[in-house]
mmCIF file of the C-alpha atoms, coordinates in Angstrom:
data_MODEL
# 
_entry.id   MODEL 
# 
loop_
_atom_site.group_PDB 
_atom_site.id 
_atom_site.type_symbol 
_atom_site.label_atom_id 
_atom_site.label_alt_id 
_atom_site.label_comp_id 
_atom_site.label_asym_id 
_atom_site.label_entity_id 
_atom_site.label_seq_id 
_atom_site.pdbx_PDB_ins_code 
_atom_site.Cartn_x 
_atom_site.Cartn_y 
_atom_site.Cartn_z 
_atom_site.occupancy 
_atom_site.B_iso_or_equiv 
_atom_site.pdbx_formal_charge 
_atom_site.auth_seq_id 
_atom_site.auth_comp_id 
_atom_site.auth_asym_id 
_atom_site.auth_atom_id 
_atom_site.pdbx_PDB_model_num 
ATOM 1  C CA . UNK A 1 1  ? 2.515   -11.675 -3.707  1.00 0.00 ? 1  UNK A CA 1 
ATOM 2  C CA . UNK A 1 2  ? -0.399  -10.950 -1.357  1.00 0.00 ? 2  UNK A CA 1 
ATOM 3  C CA . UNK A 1 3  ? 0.419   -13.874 0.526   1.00 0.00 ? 3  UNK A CA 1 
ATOM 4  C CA . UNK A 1 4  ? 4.133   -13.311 0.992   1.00 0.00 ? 4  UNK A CA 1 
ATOM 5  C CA . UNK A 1 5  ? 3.596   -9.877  2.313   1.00 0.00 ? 5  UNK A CA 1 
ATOM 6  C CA . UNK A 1 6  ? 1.350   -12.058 4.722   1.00 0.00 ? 6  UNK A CA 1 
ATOM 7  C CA . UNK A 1 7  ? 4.084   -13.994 5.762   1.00 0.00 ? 7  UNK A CA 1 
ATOM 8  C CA . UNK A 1 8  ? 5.818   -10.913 6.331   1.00 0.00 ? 8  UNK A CA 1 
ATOM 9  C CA . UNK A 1 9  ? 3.425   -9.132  8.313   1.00 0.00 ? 9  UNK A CA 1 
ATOM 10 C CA . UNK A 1 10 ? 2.952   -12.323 10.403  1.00 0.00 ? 10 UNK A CA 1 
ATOM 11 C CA . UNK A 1 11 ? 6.606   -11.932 11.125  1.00 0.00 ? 11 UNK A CA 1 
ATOM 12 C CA . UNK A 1 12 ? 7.218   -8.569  11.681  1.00 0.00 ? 12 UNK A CA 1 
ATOM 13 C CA . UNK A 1 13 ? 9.027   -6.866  14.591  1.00 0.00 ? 13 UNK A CA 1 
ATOM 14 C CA . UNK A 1 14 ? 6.627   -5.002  16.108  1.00 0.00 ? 14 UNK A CA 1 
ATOM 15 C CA . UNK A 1 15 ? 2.851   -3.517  15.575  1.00 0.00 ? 15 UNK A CA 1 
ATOM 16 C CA . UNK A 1 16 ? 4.682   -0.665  13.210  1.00 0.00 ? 16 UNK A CA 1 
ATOM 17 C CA . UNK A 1 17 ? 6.052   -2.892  10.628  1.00 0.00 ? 17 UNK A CA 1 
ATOM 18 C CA . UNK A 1 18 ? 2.789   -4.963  10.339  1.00 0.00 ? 18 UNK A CA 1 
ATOM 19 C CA . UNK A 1 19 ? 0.403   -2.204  9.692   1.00 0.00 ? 19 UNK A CA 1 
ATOM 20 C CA . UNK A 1 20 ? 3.237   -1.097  7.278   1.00 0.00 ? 20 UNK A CA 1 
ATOM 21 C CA . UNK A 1 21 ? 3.069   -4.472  5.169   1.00 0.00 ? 21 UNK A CA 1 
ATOM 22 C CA . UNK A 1 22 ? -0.961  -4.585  5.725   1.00 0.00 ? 22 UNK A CA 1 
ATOM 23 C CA . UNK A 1 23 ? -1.120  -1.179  3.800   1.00 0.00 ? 23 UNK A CA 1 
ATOM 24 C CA . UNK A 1 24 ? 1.139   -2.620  1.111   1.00 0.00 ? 24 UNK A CA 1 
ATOM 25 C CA . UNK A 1 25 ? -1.092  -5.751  0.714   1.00 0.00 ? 25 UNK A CA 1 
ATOM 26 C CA . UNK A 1 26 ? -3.592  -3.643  0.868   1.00 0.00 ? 26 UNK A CA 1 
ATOM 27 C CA . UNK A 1 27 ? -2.500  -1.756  -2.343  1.00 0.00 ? 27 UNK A CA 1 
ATOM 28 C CA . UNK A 1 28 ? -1.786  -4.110  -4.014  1.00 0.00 ? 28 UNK A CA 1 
ATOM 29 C CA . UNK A 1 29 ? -5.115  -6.208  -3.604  1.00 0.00 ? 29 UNK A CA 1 
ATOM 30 C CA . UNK A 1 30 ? -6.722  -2.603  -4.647  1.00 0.00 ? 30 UNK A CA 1 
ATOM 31 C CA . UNK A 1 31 ? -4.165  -1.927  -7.907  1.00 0.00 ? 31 UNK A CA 1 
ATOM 32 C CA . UNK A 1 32 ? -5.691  -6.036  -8.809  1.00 0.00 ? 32 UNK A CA 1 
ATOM 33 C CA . UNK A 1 33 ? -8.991  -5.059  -8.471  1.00 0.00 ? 33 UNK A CA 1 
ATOM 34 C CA . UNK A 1 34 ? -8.749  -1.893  -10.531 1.00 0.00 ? 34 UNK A CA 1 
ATOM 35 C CA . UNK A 1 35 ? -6.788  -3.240  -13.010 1.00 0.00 ? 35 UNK A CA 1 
ATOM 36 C CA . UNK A 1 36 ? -9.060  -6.598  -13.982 1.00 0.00 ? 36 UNK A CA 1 
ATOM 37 C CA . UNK A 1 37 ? -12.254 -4.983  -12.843 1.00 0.00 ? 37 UNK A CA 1 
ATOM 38 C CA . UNK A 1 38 ? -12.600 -1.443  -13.939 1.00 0.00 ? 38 UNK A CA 1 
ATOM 39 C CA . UNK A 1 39 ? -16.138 -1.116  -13.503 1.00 0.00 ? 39 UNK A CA 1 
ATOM 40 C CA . UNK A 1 40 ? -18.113 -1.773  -10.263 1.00 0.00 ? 40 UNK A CA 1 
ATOM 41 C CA . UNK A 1 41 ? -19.846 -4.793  -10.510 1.00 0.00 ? 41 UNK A CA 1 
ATOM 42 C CA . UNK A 1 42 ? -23.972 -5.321  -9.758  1.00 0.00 ? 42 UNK A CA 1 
ATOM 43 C CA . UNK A 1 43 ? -23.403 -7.569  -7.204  1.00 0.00 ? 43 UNK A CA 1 
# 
């Protein structure tokens, strides 16, 4: 998914519409993390 939304950002119209998609990748990477790693990790 995270790469599509790559693609898409790659390919967007202008500078509005990429920053748009990076904020939805960058959900999305965040909603992964916090789902399959609740707690911070010691590293």
């Amino acid at each position: 998914m995270v790469e599509r939304v790559t693609r898409e950002m790659d390919a967007a119209a202008d500078i509005d519409a990429a920053d748009a998609l990076w904020r939805k990748g960058a959900e999305i990477i965040r909603a992964y993390l916090a789902e399959h790693f609740p707690e911070p990790t010691c590293h």
